[in-house]
C-alpha positions in Angstrom: 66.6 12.7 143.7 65.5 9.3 142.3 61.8 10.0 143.0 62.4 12.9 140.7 63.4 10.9 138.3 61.0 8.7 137.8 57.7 11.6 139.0 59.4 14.4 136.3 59.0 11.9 133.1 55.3 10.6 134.1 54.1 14.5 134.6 55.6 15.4 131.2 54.1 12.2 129.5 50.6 13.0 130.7 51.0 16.6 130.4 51.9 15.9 126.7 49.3 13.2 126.3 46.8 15.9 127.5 48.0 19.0 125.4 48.5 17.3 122.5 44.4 16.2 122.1 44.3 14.1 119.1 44.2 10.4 119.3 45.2 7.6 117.5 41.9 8.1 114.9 41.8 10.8 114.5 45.2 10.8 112.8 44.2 7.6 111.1 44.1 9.1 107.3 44.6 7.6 103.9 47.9 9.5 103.2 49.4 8.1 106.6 49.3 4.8 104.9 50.3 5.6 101.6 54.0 3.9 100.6 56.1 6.6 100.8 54.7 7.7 104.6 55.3 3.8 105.5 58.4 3.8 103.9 58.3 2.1 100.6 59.3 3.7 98.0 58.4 2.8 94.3 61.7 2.1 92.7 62.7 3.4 89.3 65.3 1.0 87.5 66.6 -2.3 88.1 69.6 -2.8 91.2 72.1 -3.1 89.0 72.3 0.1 88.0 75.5 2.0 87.3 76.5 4.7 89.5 78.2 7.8 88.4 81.6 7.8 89.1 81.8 11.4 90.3 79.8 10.1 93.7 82.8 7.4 94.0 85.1 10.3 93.9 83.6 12.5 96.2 83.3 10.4 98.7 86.8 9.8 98.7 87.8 13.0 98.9 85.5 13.2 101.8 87.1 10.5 103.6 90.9 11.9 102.1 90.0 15.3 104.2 87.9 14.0 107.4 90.8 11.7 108.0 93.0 15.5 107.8 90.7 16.2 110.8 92.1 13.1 112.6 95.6 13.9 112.2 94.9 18.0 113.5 92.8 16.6 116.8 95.9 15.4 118.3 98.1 18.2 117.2 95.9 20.7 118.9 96.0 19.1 121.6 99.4 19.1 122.3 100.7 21.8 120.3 102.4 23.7 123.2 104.5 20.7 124.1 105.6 19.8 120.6 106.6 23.5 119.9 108.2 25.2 117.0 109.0 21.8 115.0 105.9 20.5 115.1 104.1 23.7 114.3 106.3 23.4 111.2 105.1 19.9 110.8 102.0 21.1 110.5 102.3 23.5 107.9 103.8 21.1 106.0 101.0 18.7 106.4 98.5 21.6 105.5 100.3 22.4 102.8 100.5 18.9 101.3 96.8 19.1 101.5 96.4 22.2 100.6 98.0 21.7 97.1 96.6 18.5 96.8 92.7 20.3 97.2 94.0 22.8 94.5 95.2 19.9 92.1 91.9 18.3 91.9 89.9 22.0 91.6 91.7 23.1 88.6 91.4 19.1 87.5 87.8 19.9 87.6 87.3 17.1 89.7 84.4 18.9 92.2 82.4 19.9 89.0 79.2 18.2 88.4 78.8 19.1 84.5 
């Protein structure tokens, strides 16, 4: 089993090496080395730069929501044992949620006007 291990990965590198045909010249082009391909982008503006407050707020409610998600994992895990009250729990917590998603959609708050 260990000899497969180390014979499977050595077959697929030179069977890969010999399919794939090209070398390292021939893939040597201008554009490869041009500063976005290498990674370096031009930069528009200075670093100071203000940010819109509308990404600041987004990601909050992100975070306000995944976090939702944390409190439901453990929940539905253990729902059987906790039974009828902490189903109702539950639907509390939704519904706390809930409202608050419906608060900051008629706000206007997810718009990006």
């Amino acid at each position: 089993m260990l000899g497969l291990a180390f014979i499977i990965p050595i077959i697929l590198i030179v069977v890969s090496n010999f399919l794939g045909g090209r070398s390292y010249s021939d893939n040597n082009s201008a554009g490869k080395w041009s500063t976005y391909e290498a990674g370096i982008m031009q930069t528009i503006g200075t670093a100071d730069d203000r940010v819109s407050i509308k990404f600041y707020l987004t990601a909050i409610l992100f975070i306000i929501f995944d976090v939702e998600a944390v409190f439901l994992y453990p929940w539905a895990v253990n729902f059987k044992q906790l039974g009828l009250v902490g189903l109702i729990e539950m639907f509390v917590f939704l519904a706390i949620l809930g409202a608050g998603f419906v608060y900051i959609w008629k706000k206007g708050a997810l718009k990006w006007d």
